[in-house]
C-alpha positions in Angstrom: -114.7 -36.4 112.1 -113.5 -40.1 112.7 -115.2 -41.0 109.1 -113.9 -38.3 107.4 -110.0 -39.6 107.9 -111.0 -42.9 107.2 -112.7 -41.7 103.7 -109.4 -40.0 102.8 -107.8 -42.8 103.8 -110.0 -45.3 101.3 -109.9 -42.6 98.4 -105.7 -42.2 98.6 -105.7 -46.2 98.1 -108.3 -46.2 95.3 -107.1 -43.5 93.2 -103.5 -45.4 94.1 -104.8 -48.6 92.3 -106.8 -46.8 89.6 -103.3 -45.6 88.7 -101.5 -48.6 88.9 -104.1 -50.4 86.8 -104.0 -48.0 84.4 -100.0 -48.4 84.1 -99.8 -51.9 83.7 -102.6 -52.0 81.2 -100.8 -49.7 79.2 -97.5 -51.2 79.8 -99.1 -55.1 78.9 -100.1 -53.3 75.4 -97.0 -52.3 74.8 -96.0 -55.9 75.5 -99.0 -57.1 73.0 -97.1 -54.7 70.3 -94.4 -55.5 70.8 -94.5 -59.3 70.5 -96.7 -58.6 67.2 -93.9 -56.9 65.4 -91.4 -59.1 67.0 -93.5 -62.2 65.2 -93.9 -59.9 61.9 -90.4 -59.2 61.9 -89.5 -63.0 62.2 -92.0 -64.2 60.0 -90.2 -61.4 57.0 -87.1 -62.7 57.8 -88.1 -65.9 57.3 -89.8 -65.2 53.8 -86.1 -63.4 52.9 -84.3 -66.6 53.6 -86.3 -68.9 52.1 -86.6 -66.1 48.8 -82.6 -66.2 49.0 -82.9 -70.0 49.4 -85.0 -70.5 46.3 -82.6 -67.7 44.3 -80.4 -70.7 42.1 -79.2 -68.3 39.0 -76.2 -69.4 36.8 -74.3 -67.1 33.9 -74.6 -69.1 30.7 -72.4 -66.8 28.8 -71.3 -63.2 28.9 -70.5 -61.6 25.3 -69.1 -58.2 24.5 -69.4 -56.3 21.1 -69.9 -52.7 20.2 -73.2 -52.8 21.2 -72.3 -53.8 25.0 -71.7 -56.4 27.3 -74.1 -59.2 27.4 -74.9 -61.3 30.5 -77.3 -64.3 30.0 -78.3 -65.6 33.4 -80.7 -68.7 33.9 -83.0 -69.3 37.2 -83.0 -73.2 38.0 -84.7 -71.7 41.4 -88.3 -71.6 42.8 -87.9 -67.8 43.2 -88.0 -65.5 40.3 -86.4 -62.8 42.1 -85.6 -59.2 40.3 -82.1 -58.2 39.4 -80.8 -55.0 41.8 -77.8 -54.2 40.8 -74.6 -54.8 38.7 -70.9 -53.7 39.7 -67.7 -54.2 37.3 -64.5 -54.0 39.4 -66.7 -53.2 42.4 -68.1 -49.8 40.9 -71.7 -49.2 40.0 -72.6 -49.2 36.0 -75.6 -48.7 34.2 -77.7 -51.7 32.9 -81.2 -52.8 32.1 -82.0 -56.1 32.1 -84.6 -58.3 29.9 -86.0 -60.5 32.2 -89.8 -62.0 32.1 -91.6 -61.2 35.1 -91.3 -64.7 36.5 -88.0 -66.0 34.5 -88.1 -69.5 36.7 -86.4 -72.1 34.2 -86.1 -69.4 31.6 -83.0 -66.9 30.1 -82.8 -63.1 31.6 -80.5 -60.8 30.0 -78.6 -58.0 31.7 -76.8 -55.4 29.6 -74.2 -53.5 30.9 -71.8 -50.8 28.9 -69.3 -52.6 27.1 -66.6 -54.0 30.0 -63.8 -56.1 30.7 -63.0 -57.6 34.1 -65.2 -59.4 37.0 -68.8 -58.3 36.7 -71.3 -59.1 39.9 -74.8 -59.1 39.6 -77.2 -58.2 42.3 -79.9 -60.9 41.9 -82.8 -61.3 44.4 -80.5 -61.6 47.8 -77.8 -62.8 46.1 -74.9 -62.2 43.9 -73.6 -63.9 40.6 -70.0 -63.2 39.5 -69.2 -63.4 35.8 -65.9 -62.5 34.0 -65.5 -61.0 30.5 
């Protein structure tokens, strides 16, 4: 009967490590992940910045007929990021823009409804104010 406790004994204490082996291998892959999407995070931020960095876009002119409001933009960048949005006054308007795929060194055009007043255009990560 002596070897019987003894067995129980050795069996409590095994299946007591199996478990804690089994927790901190889960909890060191959930380290592992987390430190890889820590590093992918970083590494996207990183690509943003330096995107934004490289984002160097001027207004050459802004004209207004009947037709619209004209907004020639040039990219003296390294980035030839996508226009994402154009505000007059602050609000929202309408526009399409006619800009090359990569417009680095070259013209884009954004038209807007005919406007009057500060108009800010959403370029890349950054924004560049005209006035009409």
């Amino acid at each position: 009967m002596r070897s019987r406790k003894g067995t129980g004994e050795v069996v409590g204490s095994v299946t007591t490590l199996a478990i804690t082996i089994a927790l901190l291998a889960g909890a060191s892959g959930l380290a592992a992940f987390s430190i890889g999407e820590s590093a992918r995070l970083a590494q996207e931020s990183a690509r943003l910045e330096q995107d934004d960095a490289g984002t160097l876009v001027s207004v050459l002119s802004v004209q207004t007929n009947s037709s619209g409001t004209f907004v020639l933009l040039f990219d003296y960048g390294w980035v030839s990021p996508p226009v994402r949005g154009v505000y007059v006054g602050g609000s929202p308007v309408s526009w399409s823009s006619h800009c090359p795929s990569d417009w680095i060194g070259s013209v884009c055009t954004v038209v807007i409804p005919a406007a009057s007043g500060e108009i800010t255009i959403l370029v890349g990560g950054v924004s560049v104010v005209a006035a009409v």
